[in-house]
C-alpha positions in Angstrom: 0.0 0.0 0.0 0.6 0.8 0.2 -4.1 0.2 4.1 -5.2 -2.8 6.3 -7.4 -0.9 9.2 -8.8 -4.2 10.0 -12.1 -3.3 8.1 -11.4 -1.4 5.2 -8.2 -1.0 4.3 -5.9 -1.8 1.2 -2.7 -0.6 2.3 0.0 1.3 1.1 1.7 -1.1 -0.5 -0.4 -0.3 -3.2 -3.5 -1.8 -4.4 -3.9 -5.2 -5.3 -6.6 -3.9 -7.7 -9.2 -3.8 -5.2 -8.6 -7.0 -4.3 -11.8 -8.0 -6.0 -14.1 -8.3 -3.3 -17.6 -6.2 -2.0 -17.6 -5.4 1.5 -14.1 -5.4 3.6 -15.4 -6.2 6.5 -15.1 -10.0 6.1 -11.9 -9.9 3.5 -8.6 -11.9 4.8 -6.1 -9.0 4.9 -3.2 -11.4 6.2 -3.9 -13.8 3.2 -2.8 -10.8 1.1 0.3 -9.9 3.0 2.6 -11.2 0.4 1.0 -10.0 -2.5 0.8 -6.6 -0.5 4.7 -6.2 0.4 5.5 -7.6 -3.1 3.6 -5.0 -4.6 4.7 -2.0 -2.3 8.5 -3.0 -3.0 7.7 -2.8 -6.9 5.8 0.4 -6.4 7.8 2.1 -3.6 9.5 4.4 -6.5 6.4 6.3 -6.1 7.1 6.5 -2.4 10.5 8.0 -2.4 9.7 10.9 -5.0 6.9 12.2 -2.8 8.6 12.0 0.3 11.1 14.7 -1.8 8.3 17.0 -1.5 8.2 16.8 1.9 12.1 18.0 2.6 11.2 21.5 4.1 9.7 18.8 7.1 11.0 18.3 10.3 8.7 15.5 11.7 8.9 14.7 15.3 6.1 12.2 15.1 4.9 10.3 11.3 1.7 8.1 11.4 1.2 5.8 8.1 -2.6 5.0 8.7 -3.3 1.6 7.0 0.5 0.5 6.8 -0.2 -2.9 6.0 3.4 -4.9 6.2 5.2 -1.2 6.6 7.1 -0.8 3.3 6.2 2.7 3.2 6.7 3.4 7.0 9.9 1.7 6.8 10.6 4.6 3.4 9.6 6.9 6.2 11.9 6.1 9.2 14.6 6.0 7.2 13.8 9.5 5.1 13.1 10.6 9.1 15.4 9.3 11.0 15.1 11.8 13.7 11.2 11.1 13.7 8.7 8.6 15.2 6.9 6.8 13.0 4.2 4.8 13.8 2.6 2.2 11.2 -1.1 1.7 12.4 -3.3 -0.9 10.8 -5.9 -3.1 11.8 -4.3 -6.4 11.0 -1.7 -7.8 13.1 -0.6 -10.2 10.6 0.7 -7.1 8.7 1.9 -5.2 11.5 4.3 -8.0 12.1 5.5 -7.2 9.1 6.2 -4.3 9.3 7.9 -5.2 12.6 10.3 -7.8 10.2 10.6 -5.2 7.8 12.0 -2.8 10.1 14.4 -4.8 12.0 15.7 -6.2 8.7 16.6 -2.9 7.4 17.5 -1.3 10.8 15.0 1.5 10.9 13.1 2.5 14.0 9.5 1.5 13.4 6.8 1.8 16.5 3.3 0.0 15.5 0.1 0.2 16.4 -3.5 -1.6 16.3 -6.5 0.2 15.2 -8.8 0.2 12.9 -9.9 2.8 9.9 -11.1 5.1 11.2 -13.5 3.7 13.8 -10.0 3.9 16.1 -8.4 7.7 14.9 -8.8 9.0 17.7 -6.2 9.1 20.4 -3.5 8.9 17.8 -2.1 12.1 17.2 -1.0 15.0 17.0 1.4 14.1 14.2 3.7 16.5 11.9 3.1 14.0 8.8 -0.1 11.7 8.0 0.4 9.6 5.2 -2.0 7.1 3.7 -1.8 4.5 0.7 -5.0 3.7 -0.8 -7.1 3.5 2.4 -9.8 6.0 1.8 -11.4 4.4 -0.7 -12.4 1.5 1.1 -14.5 3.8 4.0 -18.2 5.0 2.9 -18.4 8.4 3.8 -14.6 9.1 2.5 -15.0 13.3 3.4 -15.4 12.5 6.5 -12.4 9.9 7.0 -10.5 12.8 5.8 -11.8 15.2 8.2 -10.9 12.6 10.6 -7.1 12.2 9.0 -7.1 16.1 9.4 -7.8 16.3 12.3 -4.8 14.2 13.5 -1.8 17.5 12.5 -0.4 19.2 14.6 -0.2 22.8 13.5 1.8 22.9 10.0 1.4 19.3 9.8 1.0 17.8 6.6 -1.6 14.8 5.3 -0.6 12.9 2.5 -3.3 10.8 0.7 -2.1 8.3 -2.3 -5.3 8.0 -4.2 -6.1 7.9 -8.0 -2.9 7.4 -10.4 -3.0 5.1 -13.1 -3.9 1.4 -13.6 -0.7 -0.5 -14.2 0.5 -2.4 -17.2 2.6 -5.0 -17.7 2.0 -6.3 -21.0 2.0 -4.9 -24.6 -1.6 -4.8 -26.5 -1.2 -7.2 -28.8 -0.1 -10.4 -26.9 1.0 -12.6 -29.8 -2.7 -14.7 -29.2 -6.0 -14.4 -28.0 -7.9 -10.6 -28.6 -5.5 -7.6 -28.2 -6.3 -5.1 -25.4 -6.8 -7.5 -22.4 -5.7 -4.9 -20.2 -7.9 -2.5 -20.6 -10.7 -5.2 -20.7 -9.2 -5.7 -17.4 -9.2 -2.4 -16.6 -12.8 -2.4 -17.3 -14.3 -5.2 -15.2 -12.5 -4.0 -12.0 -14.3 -0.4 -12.1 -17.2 -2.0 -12.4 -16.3 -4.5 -9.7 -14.6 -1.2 -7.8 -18.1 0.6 -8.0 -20.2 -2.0 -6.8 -17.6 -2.3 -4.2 -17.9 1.1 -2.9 -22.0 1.3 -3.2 -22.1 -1.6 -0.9 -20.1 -0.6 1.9 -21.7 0.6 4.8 -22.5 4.1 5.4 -21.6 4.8 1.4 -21.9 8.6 0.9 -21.5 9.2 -2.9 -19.2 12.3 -3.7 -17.5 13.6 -6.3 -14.2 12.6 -6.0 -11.9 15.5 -6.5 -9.3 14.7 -3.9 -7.6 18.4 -3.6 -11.6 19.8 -3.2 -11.8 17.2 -0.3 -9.1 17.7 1.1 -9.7 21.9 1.1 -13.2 20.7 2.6 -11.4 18.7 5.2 -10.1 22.2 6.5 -6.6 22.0 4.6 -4.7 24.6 2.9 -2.1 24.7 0.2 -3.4 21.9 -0.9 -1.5 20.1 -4.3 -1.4 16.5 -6.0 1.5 15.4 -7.6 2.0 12.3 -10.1 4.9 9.9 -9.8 5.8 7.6 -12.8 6.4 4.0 -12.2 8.4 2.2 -14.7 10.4 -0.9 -14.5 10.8 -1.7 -18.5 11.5 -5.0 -20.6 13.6 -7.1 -20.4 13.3 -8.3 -16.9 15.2 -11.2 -15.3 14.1 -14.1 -16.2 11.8 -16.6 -14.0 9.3 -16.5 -11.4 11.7 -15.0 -8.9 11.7 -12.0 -10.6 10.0 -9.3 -8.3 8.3 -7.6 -11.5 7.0 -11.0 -12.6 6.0 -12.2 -9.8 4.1 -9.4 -9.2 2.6 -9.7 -12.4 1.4 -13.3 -11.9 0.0 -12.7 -8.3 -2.1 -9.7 -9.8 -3.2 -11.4 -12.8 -3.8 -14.6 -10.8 -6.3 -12.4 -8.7 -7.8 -11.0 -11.9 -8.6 -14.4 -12.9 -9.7 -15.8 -9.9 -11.8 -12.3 -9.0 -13.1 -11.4 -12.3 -14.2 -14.4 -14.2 -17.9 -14.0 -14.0 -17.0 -10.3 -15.9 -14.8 -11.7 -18.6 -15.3 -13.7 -21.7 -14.1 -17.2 -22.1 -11.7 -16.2 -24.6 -10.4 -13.8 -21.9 -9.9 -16.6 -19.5 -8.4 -18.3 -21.8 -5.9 -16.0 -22.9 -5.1 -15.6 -18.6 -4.9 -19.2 -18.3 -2.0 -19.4 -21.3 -0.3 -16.1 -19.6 -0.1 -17.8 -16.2 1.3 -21.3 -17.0 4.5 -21.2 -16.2 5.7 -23.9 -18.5 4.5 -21.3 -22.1 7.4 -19.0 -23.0 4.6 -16.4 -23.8 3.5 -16.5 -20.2 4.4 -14.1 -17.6 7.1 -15.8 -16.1 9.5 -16.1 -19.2 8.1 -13.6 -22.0 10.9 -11.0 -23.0 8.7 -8.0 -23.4 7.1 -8.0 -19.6 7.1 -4.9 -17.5 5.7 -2.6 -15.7 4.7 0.9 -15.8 2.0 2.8 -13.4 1.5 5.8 -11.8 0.3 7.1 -8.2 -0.9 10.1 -7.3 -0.1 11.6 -3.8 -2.5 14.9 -2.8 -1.0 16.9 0.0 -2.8 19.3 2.4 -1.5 21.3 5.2 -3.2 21.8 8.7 -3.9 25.7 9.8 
């Protein structure tokens, strides 16, 4: 997310396309862990860039809200060093994580147990409030980030990572089956995304213009920024390949989550992607890669 508040949360780590499910409040966060940390090492790019707009900072305390398995927090104590950062997230699967993550790379990581955002309050003040794709996943999302707002100190600044662009990792034509499965893809998880969203509870339909929200949300000098993802062809070789095997876990979610959306030719053309033993498949075609993009909208407290 990367945004695993134990009911609705995705992570920072970045989004494992929704995850294809309705309502969070049932969904098996831990069973996504490695998918999660896999995807938020691919991704975390994204995470140092924005974290450059944020030199003129001298954090004293950083919350990550929805940290999942902390690979942004652990960005974070390390950009921060002087800092305490928390990762809060309702899983504690993932917050072990996180706990792994940190001691592995020797950063200073506290953690914390709540959940998004029935359990906000009590954790600030904080000079920095970042979340990964969290929002998204609470009904009313204005007033989650009224709630997120309400966390800065003075100065402090909120970071939301929502909106971007869908990744890719393959090109149109695939060499078989109908050219454009990707945005076929793309297609059948907003669908999926908006039935996701009208069913959870409390949903309050808004118009979602992050930098309005987040001025409505009582935040000033508001701005979003874009950061490019890109990790072109070739890539190593084999399923050990972090790019790859992201690639597989995603479009092994896709076909698993999907398949009442897609066509059988579709299926068909994911079944022939994911066996491992076809050179045209994902874990030993030439031309694989990946390129996305995330979008990070900063506000500052009054």
């Amino acid at each position: 997310m990367t945004g695993t508040p134990h009911t609705h949360r995705h992570g920072n780590h970045t989004h494992p396309q929704d995850h294809n499910h309705g309502h969070d409040d049932d969904f098996d966060w831990s069973a996504m862990a490695d998918l999660l940390e896999l995807e938020g090492e691919t991704h975390s790019p994204y995470v140092r860039q924005a974290l450059a707009e944020l030199t003129h900072l001298t954090p004293r305390r950083v919350l990550d809200i929805g940290s999942g398995p902390g690979v942004a927090a652990c960005r974070m104590a390390e950009v921060f060093p002087q800092a305490e950062v928390t990762a809060v997230d309702g899983t504690p699967e993932l917050l072990a994580r996180a706990e792994e993550r940190a001691a592995r790379l020797g950063v200073r990581l506290r953690t914390r147990l709540a959940e998004f955002p029935a359990e906000l309050d009590g954790l600030g003040p904080a000079d920095l409030v970042w979340t990964g794709q969290v929002v998204h996943h609470v009904g009313d999302q204005q007033e989650a980030l009224r709630r997120l707002a309400g966390l800065l100190t003075p100065g402090g600044v909120l970071a939301v990572v929502e909106g971007g662009l869908p990744p890719r990792w393959l090109p149109r034509d695939l060499g078989f089956g109908r050219p454009g499965l990707q945005e076929r893809l793309d297609a059948a998880q907003a669908d999926r995304f908006s039935r996701m969203r009208a069913e959870l509870p409390g949903s309050v339909p808004v118009v979602e213009d992050w930098p309005g929200m987040l001025r409505t949300a009582g935040l000033t000098g508001v701005r979003s920024r874009t950061f490019l993802i890109d990790h072109p062809a070739p890539q190593a070789p084999g399923p050990e390949s972090p790019v790859r095997l992201s690639a597989r876990q995603s479009l092994e979610r896709y076909r698993s989550g999907l398949a009442d959306l897609l066509d059988d030719e579709d299926l068909r053309t994911l079944d022939r992607l994911l066996d491992p033993a076809d050179p045209a498949g994902v874990d030993r075609r030439p031309d694989l890669f990946l390129l996305t993009a995330k979008t990070v909208h900063f506000g500052t407290a009054a």
